[in-house]
Z-matrix of the N, CA and C atoms (Angstrom, degrees):
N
C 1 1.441
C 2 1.527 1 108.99
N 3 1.181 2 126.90 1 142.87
C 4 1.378 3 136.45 2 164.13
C 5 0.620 4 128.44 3 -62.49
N 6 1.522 5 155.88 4 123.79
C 7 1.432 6 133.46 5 161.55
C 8 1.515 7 121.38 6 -89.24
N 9 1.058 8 90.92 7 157.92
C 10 1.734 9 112.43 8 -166.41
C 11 1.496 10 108.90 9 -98.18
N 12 1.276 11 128.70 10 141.02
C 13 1.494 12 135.65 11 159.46
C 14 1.613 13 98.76 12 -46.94
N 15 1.701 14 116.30 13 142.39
C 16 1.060 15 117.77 14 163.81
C 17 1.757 16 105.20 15 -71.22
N 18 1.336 17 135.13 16 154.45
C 19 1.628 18 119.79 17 -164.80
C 20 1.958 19 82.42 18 -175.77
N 21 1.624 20 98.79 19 150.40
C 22 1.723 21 117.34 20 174.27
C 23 1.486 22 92.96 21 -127.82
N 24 1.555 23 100.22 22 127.53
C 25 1.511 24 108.12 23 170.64
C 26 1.385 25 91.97 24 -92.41
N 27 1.698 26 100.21 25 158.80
C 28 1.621 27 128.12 26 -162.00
C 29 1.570 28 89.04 27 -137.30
N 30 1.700 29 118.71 28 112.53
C 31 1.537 30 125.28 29 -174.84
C 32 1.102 31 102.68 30 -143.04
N 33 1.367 32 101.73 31 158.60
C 34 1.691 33 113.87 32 -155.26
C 35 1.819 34 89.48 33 -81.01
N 36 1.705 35 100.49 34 163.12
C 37 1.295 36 115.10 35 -161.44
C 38 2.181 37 85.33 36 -120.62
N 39 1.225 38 109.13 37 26.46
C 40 1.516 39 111.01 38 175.00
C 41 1.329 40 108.51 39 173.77
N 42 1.236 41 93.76 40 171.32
C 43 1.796 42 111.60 41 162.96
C 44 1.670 43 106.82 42 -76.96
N 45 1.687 44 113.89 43 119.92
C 46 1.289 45 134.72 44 -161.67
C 47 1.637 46 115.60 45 -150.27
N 48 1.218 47 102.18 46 176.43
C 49 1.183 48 105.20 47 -168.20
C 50 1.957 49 92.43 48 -131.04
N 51 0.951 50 124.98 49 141.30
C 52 1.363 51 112.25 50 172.36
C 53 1.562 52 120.34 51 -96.30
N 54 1.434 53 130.05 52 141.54
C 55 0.804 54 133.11 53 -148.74
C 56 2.090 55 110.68 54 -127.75
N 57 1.236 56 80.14 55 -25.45
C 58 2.101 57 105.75 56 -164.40
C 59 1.183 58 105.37 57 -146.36
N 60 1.039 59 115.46 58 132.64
C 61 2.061 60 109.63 59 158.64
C 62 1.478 61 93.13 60 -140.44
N 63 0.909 62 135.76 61 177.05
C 64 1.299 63 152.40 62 -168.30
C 65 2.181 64 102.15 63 -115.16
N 66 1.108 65 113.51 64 145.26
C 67 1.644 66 113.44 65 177.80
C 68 1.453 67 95.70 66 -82.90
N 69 1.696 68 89.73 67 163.33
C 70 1.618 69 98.68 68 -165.28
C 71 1.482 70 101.49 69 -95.33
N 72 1.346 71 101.62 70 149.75
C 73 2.041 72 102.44 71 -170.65
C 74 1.382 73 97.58 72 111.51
N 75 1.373 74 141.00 73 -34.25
C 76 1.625 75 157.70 74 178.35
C 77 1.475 76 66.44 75 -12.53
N 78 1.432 77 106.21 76 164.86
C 79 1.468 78 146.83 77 149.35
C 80 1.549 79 97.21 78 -113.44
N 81 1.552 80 126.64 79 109.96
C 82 1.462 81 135.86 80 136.70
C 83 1.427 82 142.16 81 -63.97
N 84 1.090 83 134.67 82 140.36
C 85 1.561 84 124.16 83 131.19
C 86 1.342 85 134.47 84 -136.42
N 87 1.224 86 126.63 85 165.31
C 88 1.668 87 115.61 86 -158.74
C 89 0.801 88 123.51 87 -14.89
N 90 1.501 89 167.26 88 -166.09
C 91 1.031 90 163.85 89 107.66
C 92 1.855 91 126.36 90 92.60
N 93 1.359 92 90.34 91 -24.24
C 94 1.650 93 109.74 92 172.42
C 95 2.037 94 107.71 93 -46.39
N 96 0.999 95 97.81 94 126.95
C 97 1.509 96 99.96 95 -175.99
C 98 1.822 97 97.10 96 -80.23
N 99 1.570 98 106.95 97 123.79
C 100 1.763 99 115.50 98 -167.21
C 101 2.139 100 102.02 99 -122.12
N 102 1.695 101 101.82 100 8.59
C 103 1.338 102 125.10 101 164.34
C 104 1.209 103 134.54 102 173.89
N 105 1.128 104 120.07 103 171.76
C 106 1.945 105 121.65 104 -166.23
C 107 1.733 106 81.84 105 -140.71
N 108 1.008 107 105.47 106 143.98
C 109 1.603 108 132.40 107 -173.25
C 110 1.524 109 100.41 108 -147.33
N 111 1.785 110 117.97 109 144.39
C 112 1.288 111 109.79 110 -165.15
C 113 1.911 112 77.82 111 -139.68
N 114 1.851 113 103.64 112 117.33
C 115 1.198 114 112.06 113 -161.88
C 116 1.410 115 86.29 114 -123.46
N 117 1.659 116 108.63 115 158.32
C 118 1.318 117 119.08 116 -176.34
C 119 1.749 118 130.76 117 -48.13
N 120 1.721 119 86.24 118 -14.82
C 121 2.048 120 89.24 119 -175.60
C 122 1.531 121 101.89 120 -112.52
N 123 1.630 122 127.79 121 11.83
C 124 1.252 123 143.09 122 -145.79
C 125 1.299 124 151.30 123 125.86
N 126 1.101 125 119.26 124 166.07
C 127 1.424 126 119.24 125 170.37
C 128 1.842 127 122.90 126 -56.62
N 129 1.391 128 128.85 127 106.10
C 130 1.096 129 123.27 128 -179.53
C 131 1.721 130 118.20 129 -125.22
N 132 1.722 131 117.56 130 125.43
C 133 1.195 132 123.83 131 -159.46
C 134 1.387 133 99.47 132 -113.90
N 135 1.582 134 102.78 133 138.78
C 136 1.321 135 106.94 134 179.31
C 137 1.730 136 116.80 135 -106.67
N 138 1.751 137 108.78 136 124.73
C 139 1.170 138 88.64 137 -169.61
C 140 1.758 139 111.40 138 -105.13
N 141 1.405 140 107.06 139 176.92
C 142 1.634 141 98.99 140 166.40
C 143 1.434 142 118.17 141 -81.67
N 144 1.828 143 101.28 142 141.01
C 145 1.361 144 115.55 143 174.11
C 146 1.509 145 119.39 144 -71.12
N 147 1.246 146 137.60 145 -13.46
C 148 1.484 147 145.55 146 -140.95
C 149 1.471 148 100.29 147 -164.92
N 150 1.299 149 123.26 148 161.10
C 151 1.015 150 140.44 149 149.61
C 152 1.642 151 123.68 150 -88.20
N 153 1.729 152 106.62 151 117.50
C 154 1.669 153 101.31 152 -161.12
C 155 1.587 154 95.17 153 -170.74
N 156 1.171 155 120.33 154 -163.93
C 157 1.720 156 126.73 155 172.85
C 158 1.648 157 96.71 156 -115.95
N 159 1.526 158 75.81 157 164.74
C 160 2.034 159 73.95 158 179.55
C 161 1.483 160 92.45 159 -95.89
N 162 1.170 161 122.92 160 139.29
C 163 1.470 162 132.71 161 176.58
C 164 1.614 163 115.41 162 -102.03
N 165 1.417 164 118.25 163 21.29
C 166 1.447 165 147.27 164 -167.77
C 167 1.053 166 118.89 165 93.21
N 168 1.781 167 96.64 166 -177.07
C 169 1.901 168 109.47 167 -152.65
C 170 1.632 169 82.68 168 -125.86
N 171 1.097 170 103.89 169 152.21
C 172 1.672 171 121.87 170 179.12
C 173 1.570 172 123.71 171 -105.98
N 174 1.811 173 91.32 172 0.40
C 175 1.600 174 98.89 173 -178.02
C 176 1.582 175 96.41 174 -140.73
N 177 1.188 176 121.79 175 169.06
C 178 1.762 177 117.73 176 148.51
C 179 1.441 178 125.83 177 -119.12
N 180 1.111 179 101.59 178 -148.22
C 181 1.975 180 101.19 179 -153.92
C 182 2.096 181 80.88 180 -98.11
N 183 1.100 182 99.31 181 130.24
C 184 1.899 183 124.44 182 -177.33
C 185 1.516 184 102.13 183 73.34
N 186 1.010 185 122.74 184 30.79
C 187 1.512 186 107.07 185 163.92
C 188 1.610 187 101.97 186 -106.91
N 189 1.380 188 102.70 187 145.20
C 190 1.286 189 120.72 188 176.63
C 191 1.478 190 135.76 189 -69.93
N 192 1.314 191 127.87 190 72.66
C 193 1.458 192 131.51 191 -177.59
C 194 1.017 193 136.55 192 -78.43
N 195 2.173 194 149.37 193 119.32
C 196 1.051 195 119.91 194 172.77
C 197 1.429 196 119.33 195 -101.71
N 198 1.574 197 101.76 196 -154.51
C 199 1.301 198 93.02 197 -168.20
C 200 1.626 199 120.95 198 -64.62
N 201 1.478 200 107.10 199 154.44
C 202 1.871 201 119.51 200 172.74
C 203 1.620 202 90.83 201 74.76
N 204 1.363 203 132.66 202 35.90
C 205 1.280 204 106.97 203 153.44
C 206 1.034 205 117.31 204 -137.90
N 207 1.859 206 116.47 205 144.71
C 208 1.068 207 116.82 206 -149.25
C 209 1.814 208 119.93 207 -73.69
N 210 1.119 209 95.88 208 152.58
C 211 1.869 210 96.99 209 168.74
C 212 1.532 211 124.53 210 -122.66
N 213 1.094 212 103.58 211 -18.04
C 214 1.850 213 118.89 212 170.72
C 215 1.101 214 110.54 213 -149.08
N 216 1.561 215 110.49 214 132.60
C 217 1.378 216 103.41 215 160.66
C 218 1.412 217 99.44 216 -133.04
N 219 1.793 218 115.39 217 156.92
C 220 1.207 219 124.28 218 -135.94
C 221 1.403 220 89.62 219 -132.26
N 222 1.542 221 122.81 220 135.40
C 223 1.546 222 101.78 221 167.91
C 224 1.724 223 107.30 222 -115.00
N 225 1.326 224 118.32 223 172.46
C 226 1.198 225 132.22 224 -156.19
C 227 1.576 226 109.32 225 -114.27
């Protein structure tokens, strides 16, 4: 079996439009905003849960995402 990087996916909390993502390699920590999503009632930013790098984004900036899918995931 392979092993895997330990890593926290970061997924949209709606149907959005993406607006920001952060480049992959980022240095995070909690709270660091790692995207901006532009959702029907507003502007909504997604931040990191952990302190880690982003190890890539699963979407880009104007692509259309809904909810529970991921856009960064970050490894630890």
């Amino acid at each position: 079996m392979i092993p895997l990087p330990p890593f926290r996916l970061v997924t949209s909390p709606s149907d959005a439009r993406i607006t920001a993502v952060v480049d992959a390699g980022a240095t995070v920590a909690p709270g660091d905003v790692v995207a901006t999503l532009e959702a029907p009632r507003g502007e909504v930013r997604l931040v990191a849960p952990v302190h880690g790098r982003v190890g890539g984004t699963l979407a880009g900036v104007r692509q259309t995402v809904t909810s529970g899918d991921g856009v960064v995931w970050i490894e630890r």
